[in-house]
N, C-alpha and C positions, 0 to 999 in steps of 0.2 A: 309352283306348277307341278303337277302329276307326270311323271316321264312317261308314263301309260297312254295319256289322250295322245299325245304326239303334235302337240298344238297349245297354242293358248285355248281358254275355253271357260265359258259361264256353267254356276251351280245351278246342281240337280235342282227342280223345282218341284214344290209340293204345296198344294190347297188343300185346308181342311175346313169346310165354312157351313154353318151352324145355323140354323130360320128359326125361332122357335113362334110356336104358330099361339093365340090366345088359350087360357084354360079353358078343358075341355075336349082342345084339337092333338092329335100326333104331332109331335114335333118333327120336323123333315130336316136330316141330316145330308148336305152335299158333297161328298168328299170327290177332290180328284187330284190324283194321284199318279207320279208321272218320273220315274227315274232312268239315268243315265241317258239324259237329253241333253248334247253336247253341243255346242258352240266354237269351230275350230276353225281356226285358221295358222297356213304355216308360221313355222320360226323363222324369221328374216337372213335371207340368202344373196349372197352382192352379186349375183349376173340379174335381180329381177329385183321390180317398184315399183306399185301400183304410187305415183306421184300424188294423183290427187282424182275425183269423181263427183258427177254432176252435169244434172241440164241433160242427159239421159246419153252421157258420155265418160269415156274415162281417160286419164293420161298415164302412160305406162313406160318403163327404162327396162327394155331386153338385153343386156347388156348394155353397149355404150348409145342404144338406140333407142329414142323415146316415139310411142306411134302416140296417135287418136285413133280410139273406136268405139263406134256405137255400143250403148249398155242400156237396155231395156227398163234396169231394175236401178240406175240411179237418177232417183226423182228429183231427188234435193240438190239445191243451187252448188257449184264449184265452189273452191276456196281459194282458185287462184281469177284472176282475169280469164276473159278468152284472148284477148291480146298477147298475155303472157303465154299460155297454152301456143298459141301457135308460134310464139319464138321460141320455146322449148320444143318442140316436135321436131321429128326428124319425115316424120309421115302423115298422113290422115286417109281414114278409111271412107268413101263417097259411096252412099247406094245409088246403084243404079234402077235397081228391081229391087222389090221384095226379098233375093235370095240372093243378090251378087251385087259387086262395085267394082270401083277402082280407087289406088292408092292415090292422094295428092302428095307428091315427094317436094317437102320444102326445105330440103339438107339432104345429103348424100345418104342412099343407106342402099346397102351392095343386095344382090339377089337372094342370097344367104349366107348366113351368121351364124355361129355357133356360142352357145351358152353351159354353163355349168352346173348343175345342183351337187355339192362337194357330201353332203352326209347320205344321199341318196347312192355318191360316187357313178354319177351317169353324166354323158353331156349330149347336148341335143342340138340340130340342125334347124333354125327357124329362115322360113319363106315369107312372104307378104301372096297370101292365096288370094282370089276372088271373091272367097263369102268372107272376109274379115277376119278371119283367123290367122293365125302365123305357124302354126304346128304344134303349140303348148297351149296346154290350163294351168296356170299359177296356181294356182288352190289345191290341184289333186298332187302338189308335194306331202300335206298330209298324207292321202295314201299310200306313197310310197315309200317314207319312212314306217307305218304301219306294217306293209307289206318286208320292208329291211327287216325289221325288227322278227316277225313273225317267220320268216324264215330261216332267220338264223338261231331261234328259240323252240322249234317245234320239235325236236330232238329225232329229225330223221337227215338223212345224209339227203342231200342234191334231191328236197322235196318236189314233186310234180305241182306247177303253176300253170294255170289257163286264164286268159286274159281274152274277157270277149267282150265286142266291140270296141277293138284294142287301141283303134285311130292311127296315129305313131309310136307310137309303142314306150311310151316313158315309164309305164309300171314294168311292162316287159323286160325293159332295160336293168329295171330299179330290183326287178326278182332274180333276174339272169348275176347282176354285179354281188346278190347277198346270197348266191350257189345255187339256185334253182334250176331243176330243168321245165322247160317255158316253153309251151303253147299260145303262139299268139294269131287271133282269128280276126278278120275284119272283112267284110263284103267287098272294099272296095283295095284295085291290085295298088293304086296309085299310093295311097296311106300306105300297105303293107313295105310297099319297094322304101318309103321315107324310115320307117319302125328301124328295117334293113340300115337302112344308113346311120341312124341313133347309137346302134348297137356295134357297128366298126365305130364311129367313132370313139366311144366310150373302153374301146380296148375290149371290147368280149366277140363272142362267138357260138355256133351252136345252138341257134334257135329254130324252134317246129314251126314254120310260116305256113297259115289256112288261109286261102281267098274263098271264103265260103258265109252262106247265113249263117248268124250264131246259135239260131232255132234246131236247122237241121244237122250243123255240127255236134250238137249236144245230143242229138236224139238217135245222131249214128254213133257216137259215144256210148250212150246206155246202150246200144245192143253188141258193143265189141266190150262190152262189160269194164271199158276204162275209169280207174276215178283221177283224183286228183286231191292232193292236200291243202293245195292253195284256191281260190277261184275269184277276180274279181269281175264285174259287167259294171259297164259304164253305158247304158241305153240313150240312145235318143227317144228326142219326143215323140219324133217320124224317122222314118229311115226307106230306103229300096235296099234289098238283097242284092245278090250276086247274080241272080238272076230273075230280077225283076220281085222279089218277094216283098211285100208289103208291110211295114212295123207302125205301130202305135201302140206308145209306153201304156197306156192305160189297158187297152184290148189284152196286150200279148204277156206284159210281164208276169203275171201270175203263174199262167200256163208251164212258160222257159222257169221261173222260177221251181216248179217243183220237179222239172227236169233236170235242172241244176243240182237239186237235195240229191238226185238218184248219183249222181256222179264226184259228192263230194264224199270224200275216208270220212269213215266214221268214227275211226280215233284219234289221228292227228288234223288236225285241217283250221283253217281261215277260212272267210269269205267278206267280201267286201262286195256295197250296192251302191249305186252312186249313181243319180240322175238332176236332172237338171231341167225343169219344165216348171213355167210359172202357177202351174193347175198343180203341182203336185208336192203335198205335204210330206215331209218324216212320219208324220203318225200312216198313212198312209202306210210306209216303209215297215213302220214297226206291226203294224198290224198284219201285214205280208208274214215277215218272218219272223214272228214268233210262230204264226199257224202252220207256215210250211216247214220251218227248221226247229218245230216244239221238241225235237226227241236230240238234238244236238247242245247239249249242254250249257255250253263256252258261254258266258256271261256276254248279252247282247248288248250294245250302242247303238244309239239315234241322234239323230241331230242334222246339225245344217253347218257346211264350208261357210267363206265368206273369208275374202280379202280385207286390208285394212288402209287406208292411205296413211298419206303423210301429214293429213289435218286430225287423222282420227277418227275419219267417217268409216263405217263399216256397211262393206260391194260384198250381199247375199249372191255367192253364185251354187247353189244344191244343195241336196238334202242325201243324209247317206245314213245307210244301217250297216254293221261290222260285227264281227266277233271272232275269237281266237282262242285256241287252246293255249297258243304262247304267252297271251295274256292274261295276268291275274286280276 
């Protein structure tokens, strides 16, 4: 393994495929051609375990607690029973709506838990919320050792990190524990107040809290003329603002994205992009920035997160683009 991807991860890929047409005709050469198209998923960490996935669900161990929840993208049949599944669970996630449920509790599991990722040196506060979430992404540990690494290599003292649509704040956490000072912004105050708790509990302190859009945060940034040497966005596919402002990743990213270039240092700096929507590809991503960030050097990355169970089946959860000066 490359200590560089920060993950496991599948080889560069490259087509070079040749038609040749009868004598007479041009021959039609199709090359395509396609580097540093990554494949990652984290290094295995004992407060988390994707068990097992399937039937367009998953089973998972947050520490000593295993839930069930809905997963859109696992098609393919489980490896265990569902019999089995539900005498392993501690929980199960029920919709109710389209956008919310409730938990079926078949074993004790307290209101909130606290968990550890020890290489990122963060720990974090999980809940059982109403849309299925619990207050963490397993998969965006990748970014945050990324993010470790990359701050403690960009050769500037307590580099400036902005973390927008930051949720809970575990990169926040993850940038504040490797000396950053950190900006973290999310529309909504309820996430912000949890990020706040991530961050006592992990032993730190001293973070910029925004309850604000991350559109117009960024766009009152360019004119107080702030940058930042870190930056990562983790968009939704849909979102409402702080005050009612309206997001969709397709319409808006582009836009925020070249308002983002205006606010990143031009000589030390990261950026990481990170979405998560079934319509939207990496190449997509790569195509974004390489146009918008073509005058920033730092050797770009594409590719796709993705969990891995315990049978070996591998849970696609995003597509992210990266790049760093810290990295070679």
């Amino acid at each position: 393994m490359n200590d560089d991807h920060y993950g496991s991860y599948a080889l560069d890929t490259f087509f070079n495929i040749n038609t040749d047409k009868p004598s007479g005709c041009n021959p039609i050469r199709i090359t395509f051609q396609h580097t540093n198209m990554l494949y990652l998923t984290p290094e295995p960490w004992n407060d988390y375990e994707l068990i097992d996935s399937g039937d367009f669900e998953k089973l998972e161990r947050f520490g000593k607690y295993i839930t069930i929840r809905p997963e859109p993208q696992a098609v393919w049949d489980r490896s265990l029973s569902q019999k089995e599944w539900q005498k392993r669970a501690n929980v199960t996630f029920v919709y109710q709506s389209n956008n919310s449920g409730i938990w079926d509790k078949h074993q004790h599991v307290p209101e909130e838990w606290t968990i550890k990722h020890e290489r990122a040196g963060i720990s974090l506060c999980l809940r059982l919320t109403s849309f299925k979430h619990v207050g963490l992404f397993p998969e965006q540990a990748v970014n945050w050792e990324y993010i470790n690494h990359s701050v403690r290599n960009l050769g500037v003292p307590e580099p400036k990190f902005l973390n927008l649509f930051a949720y809970t704040g575990a990169a926040s956490v993850a940038a504040k524990a490797a000396g950053a000072r950190v900006t973290h912004v999310d529309s909504v105050k309820q996430v912000v107040t949890w990020a706040n708790e991530n961050l006592t509990l992990s032993g730190l302190s001293d973070v910029r809290w925004i309850v604000e859009d991350a559109r117009k945060f960024v766009q009152k940034e360019i004119k107080r003329g702030a940058t930042y040497n870190g930056i990562i966005l983790d968009p939704p596919a849909f979102g409402v603002g702080a005050k009612g402002e309206n997001w969709k990743l397709e319409r808006d990213i582009k836009l925020l994205l070249k308002d983002v270039a205006q606010i990143l240092d031009r000589d030390k700096y990261f950026m990481i992009l990170n979405t998560y929507s079934l319509s939207f590809s990496s190449l997509i991503l790569e195509n974004l920035i390489n146009d918008i960030f073509k005058d920033f050097s730092a050797k770009k990355e594409y590719g796709e997160l993705y969990l891995r169970d315990s049978f070996d089946k591998k849970l696609p959860l995003g597509v992210f683009a990266r790049f760093s000066t810290a990295v070679k």
